[in-house]
C-alpha positions as CSV (number, residue, x, y, z in Angstrom):
1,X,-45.0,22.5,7.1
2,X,-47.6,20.7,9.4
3,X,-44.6,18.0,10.3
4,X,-42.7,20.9,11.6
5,X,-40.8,20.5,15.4
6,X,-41.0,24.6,15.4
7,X,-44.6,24.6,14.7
8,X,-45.9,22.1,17.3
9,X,-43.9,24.0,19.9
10,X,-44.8,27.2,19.1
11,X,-48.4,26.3,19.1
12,X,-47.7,24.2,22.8
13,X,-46.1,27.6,24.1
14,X,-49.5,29.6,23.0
15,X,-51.8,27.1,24.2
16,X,-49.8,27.2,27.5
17,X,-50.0,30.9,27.5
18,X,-53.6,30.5,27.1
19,X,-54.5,28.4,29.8
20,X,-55.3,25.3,28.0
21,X,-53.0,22.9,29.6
22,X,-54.2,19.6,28.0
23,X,-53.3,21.5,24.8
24,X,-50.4,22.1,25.7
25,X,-49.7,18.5,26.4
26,X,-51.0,17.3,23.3
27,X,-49.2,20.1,21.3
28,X,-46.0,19.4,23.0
29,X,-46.3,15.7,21.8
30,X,-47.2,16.5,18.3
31,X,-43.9,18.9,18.6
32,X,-41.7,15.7,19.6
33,X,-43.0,13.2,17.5
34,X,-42.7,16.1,15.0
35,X,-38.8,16.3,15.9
36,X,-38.1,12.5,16.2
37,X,-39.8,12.2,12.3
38,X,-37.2,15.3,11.4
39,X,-34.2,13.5,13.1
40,X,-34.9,10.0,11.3
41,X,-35.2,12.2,7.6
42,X,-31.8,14.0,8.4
43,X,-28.4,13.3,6.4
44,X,-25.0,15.1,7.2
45,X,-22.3,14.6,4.3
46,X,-18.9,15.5,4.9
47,X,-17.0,15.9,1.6
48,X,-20.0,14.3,-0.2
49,X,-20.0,11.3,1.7
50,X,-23.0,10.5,4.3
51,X,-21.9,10.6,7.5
52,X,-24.8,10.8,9.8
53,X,-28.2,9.4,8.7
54,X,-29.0,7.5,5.3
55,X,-30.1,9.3,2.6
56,X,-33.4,8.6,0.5
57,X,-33.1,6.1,-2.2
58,X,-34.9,7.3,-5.8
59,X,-37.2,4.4,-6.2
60,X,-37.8,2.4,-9.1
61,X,-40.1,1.0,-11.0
62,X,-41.0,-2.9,-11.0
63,X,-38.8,-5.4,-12.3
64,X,-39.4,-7.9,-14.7
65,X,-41.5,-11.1,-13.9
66,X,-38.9,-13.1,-13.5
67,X,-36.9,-14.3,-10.3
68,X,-33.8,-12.2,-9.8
69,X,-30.8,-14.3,-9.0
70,X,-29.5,-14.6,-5.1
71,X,-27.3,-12.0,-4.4
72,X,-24.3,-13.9,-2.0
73,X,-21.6,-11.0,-2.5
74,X,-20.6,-9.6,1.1
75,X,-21.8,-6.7,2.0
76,X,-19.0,-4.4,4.4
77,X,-21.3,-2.2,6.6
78,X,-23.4,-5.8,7.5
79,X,-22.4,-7.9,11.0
80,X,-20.6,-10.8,9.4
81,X,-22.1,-14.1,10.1
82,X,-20.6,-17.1,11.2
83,X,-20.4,-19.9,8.8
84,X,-20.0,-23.1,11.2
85,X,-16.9,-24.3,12.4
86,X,-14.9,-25.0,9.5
87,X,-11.7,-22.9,9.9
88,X,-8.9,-24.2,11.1
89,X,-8.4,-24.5,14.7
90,X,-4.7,-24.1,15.5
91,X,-4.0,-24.8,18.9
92,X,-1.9,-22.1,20.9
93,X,1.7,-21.9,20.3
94,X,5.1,-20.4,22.5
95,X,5.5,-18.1,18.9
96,X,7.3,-19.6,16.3
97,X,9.6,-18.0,13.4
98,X,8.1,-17.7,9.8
99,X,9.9,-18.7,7.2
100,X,10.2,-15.1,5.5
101,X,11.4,-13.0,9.0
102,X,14.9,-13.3,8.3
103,X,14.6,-12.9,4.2
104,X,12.5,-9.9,4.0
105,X,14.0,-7.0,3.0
106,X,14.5,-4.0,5.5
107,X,13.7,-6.8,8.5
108,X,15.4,-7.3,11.5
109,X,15.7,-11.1,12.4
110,X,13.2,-11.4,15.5
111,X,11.2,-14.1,16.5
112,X,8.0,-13.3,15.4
113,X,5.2,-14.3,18.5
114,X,1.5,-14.4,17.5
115,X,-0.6,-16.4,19.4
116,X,-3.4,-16.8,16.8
117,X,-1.2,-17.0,13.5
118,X,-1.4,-16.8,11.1
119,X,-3.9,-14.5,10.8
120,X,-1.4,-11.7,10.6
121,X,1.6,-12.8,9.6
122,X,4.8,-10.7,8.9
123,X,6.2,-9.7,6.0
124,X,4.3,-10.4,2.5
125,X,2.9,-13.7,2.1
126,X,4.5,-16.0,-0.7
127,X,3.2,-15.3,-4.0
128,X,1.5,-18.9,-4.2
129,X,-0.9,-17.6,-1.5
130,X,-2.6,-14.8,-3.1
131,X,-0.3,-13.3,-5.5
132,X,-1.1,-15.3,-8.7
133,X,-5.1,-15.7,-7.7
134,X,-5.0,-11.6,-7.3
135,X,-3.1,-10.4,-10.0
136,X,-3.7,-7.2,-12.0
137,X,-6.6,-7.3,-10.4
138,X,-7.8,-3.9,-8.9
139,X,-8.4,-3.7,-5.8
140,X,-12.2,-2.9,-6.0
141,X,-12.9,-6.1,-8.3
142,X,-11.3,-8.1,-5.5
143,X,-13.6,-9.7,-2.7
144,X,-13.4,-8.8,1.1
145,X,-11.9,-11.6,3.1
146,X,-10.1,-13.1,-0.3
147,X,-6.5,-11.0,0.6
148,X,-3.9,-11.8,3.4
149,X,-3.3,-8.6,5.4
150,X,0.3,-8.4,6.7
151,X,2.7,-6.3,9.1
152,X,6.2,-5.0,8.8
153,X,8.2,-3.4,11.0
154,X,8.2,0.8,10.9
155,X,10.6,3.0,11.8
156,X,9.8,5.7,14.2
157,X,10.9,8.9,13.0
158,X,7.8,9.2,10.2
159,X,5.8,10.3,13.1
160,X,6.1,13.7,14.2
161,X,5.9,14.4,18.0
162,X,5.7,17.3,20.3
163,X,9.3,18.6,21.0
164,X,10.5,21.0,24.1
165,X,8.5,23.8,23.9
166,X,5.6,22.9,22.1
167,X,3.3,24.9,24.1
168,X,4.7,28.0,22.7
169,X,6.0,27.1,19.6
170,X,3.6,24.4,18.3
171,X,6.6,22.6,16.4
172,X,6.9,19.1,16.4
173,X,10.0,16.7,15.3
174,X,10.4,13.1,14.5
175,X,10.6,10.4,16.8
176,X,13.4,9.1,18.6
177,X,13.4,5.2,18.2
178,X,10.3,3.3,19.6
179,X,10.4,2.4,23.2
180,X,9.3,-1.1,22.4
181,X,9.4,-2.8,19.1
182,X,6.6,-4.9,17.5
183,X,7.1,-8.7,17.4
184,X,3.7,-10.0,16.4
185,X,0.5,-9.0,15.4
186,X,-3.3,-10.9,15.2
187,X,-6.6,-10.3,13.7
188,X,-9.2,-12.0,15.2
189,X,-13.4,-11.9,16.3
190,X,-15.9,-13.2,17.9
191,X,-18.9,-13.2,18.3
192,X,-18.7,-10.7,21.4
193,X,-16.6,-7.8,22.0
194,X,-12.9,-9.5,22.8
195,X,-11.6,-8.1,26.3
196,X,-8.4,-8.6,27.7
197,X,-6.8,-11.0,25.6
198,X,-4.6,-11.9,28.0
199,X,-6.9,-14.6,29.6
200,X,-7.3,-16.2,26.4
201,X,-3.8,-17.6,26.6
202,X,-2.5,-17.8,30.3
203,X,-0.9,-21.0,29.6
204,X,1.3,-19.7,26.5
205,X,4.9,-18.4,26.9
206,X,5.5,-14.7,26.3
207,X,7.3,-13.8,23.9
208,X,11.7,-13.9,24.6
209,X,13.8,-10.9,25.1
210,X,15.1,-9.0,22.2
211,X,18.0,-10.9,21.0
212,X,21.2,-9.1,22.8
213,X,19.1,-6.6,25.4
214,X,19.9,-6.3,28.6
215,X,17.5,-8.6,31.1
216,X,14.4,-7.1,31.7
217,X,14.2,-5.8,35.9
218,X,10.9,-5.3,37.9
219,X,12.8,-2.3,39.5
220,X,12.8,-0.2,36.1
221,X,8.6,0.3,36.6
222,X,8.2,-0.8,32.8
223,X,6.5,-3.6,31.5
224,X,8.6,-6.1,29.3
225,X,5.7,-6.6,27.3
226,X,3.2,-4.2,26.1
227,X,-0.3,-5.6,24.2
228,X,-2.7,-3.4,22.2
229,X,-5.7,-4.5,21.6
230,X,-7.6,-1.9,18.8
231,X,-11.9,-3.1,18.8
232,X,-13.1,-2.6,16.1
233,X,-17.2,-3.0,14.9
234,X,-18.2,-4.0,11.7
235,X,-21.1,-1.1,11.6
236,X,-21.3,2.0,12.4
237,X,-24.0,1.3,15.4
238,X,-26.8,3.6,16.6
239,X,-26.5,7.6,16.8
240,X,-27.9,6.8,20.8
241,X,-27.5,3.8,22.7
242,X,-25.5,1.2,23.4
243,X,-24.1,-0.4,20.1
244,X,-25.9,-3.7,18.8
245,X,-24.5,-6.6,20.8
246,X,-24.6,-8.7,17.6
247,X,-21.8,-6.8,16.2
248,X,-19.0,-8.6,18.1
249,X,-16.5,-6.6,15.7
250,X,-12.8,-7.7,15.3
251,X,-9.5,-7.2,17.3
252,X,-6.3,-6.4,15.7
253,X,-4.1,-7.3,18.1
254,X,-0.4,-6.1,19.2
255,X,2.6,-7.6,20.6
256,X,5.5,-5.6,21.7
257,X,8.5,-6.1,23.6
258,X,10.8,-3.4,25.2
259,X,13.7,-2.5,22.6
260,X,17.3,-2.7,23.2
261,X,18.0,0.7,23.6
262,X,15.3,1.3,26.2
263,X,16.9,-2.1,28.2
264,X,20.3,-0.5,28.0
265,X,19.4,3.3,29.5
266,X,16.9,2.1,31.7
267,X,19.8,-0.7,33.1
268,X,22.2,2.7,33.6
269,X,19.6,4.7,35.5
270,X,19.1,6.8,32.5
271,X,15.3,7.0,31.7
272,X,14.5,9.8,28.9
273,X,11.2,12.0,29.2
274,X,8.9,9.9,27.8
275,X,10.5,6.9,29.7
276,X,9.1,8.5,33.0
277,X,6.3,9.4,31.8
278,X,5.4,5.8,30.9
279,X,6.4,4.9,34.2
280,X,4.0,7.2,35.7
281,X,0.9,5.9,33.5
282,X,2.0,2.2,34.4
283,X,1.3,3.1,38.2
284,X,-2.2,5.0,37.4
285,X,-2.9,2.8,35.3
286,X,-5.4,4.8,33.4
287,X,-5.9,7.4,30.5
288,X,-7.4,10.5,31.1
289,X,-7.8,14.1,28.8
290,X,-6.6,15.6,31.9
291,X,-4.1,13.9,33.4
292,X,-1.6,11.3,31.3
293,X,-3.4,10.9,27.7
294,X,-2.6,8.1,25.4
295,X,-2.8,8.3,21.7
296,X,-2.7,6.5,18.6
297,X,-1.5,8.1,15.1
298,X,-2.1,7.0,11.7
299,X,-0.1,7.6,8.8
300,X,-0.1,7.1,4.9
301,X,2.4,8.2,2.7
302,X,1.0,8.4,-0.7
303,X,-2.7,9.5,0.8
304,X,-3.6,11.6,-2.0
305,X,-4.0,9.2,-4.4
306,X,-6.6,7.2,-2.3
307,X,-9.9,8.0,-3.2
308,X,-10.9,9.6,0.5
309,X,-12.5,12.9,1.2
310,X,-10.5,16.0,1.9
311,X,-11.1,15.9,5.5
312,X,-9.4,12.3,5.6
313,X,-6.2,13.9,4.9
314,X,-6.6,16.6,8.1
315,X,-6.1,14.3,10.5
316,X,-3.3,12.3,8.2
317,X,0.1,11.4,10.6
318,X,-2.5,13.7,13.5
319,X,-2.5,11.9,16.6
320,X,-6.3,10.9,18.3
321,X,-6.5,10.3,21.8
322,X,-7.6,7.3,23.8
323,X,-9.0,8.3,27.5
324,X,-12.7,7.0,27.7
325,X,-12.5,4.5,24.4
326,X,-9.6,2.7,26.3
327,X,-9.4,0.4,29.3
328,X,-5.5,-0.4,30.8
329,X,-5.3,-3.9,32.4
330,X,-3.0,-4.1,35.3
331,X,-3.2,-7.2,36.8
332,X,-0.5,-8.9,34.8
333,X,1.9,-6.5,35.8
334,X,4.4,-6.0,36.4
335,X,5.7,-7.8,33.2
336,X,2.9,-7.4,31.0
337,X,0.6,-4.1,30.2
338,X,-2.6,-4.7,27.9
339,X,-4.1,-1.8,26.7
340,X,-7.9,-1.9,24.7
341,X,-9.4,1.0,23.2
342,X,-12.9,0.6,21.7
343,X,-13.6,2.2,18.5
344,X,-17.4,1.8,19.4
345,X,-16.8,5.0,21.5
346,X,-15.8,7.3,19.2
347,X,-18.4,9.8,17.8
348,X,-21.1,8.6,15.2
349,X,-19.9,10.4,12.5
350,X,-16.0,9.0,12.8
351,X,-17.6,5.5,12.8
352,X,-19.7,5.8,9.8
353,X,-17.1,7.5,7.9
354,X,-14.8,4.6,8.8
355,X,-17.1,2.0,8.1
356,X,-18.0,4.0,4.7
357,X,-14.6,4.0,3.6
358,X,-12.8,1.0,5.7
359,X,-12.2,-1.1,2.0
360,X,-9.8,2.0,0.8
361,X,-7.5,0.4,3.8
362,X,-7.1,-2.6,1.7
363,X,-5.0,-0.7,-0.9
364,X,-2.9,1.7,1.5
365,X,0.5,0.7,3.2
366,X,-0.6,2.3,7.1
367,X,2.1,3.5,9.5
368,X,0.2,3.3,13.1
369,X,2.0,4.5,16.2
370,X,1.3,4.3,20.4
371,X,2.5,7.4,22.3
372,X,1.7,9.0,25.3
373,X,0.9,12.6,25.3
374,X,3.6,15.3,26.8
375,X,2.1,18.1,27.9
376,X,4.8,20.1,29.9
377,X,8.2,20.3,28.9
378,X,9.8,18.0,31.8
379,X,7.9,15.3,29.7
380,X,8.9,16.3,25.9
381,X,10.2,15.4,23.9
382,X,7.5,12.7,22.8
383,X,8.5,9.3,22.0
384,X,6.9,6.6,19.7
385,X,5.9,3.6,22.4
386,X,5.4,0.9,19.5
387,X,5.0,1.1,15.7
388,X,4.1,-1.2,12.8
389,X,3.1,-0.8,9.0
390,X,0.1,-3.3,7.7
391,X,-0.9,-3.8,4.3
392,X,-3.8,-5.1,2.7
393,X,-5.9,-4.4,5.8
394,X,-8.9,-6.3,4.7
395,X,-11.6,-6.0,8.3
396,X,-13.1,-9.2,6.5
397,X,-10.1,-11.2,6.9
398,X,-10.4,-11.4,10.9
399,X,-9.9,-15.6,12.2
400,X,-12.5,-16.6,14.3
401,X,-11.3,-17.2,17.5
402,X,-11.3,-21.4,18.6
């Protein structure tokens, strides 16, 4: 009761009242340190998983005399650390096609482009890789870092967008084709925050033109490349305050080109909705809540049988806006448009719970889509900018850049 915030305010208020006014400082002060001791003590679950604060460990008793063994296991809320230089360093390349692009199932032949690959290669890797080391075993036996996350393409009518209307109906309909489609992919870190990863490779070729589109013009107002680049930290960070600078996180990195179909009615002066308003945010050049929002949406098929809380599945195939978490770079227009969004900015309790259950990813097949929000009908129906599936997204797994 004595370490009550209440209690050393009240008493401030009556000693105020009374006339004492160094009492009233000193009770005031006993009221915040009182409040700051309350606020360190103080765990939220969601779904009975701990979301804000940590909560209080049952202690034990002594162990044994005897030296307990190192423990070198990994932990996944900790900053990893970097263990020399012995990775590989793969000097950039113009992209390159892997030998599985054109053999995968469901894959249309492209020329995969990844400037850092393969750290996120597409399609499965062969079974010589990881298969035969990993097999039958479950995922949670299976050590962060040991599997190869991978991408496929996606198709964009699993997402549902806003159609004409919306403000009045609320209904939403699958997506029309994605504007651009997704020819590469990267996960990589450092051991700072990785901005505009366009000036880590000015001297690489961009990846071509969709085999068969129609040759890309300055005049349509459209990049011919779009690059996302998702930041993500290892730890959840501080409540307040600027996130620790020795969590440098990990990019996973996007590479898409504009698709056929957007070449072709673009080429005859035919630009849908969504195709405006893309031209519109490439001229602002920013996101905003009020004015032209961008969003990401996440999507998992068989979510249920993931072992997530309840509230998981809420905002499952729900789109999340980017406006202050993202920064648009410009100045490699007008071919190319990077876009980073910083998961750092997102409130404490989304981080946490990420962090808390980021090794579920590893076993879930994750449809993610780029869209910009419609928000009058002139601009719906929505449209799916760029989509891709991974698998086995392991955060561990991140290259460190050369």
């Amino acid at each position: 009761m004595l370490r009550s915030p209440l209690l050393g305010l009240l008493a401030a208020v009556g000693a105020a009242a009374a006339g004492s006014a160094i009492g009233a400082i000193v009770l005031l002060l006993w009221a915040i340190y009182c409040s700051y001791q309350w606020w360190q003590g103080l765990v939220v679950y969601i779904d009975g998983a701990p979301v804000l604060g940590k909560p209080r460990q049952t202690p034990h008793l002594p162990a044994p005399a005897r030296k307990a063994p190192k423990d070198h296991s990994t932990n996944s809320t900790q900053t990893p650390q970097r263990r020399g230089r012995r990775e590989e360093k793969r000097p950039l390349s113009e992209g390159f096609r892997t030998p599985r692009s054109e053999s995968v199932e469901g894959l249309d032949p492209i020329v995969e482009w990844a400037p850092f690959a393969p750290s996120f290669p597409l399609g499965e890797p062969p079974e010589d890789l990881q298969s035969r080391r990993l097999a039958d075993t479950p995922f949670a036996q299976i050590p962060e870092g040991a599997v190869q996350p991978y991408w496929l393409q996606c198709d964009a009518c699993v997402f549902d967008v806003r159609s004409v209307g919306y403000k009045q109906t609320r209904e939403k309909v699958a997506s029309q084709p994605a504007l651009y489609q997704c020819v590469g992919m990267d996960i990589v870190r450092d051991h700072k925050r990785i901005d505009c990863i366009l000036d880590r490779f000015l001297d690489v070729a961009l990846p071509p033109d969709l085999p068969g589109a129609v040759e890309w013009s300055t005049a349509w107002a459209v990049p011919r490349v779009l690059i996302f680049n998702c930041q993500v930290p290892y730890t959840a960070g501080r409540l307040f305050g600027s996130h620790p600078e020795e969590d440098g996180g990990l990019s996973i990195l996007n590479y898409f080109v504009i698709s056929q179909q957007t070449a072709s009615l673009l080429a005859e002066g035919l630009p849908t909705p969504a195709l405006r308003l893309l031209q519109r945010f490439v001229e602002e050049g920013v996101s905003t809540k009020e004015g032209i929002s961008l969003k990401v949406v996440g999507r998992v098929e068989d979510l249920d049988k993931h072992q997530v809380p309840e509230s998981f599945k809420r905002f499952n195939n729900k789109p999340v806006l980017l406006t202050r978490s993202s920064t648009v770079y410009t100045k490699y227009l007008p071919e190319v448009l990077e876009i980073d969004f910083d998961v750092r900015s997102w409130n404490y309790p989304t981080r946490t719970a990420m962090t808390a259950y980021q090794h579920r990813a590893r076993e879930a097949e994750v449809e993610i889509g780029y869209l910009l929000e419609g928000k009058v009908d002139e601009e719906l129906p929505e449209q799916i900018l760029g989509c891709f599936t991974v698998n086995n997204m392991d955060i561990m797994a991140a290259r460190w850049l050369p």
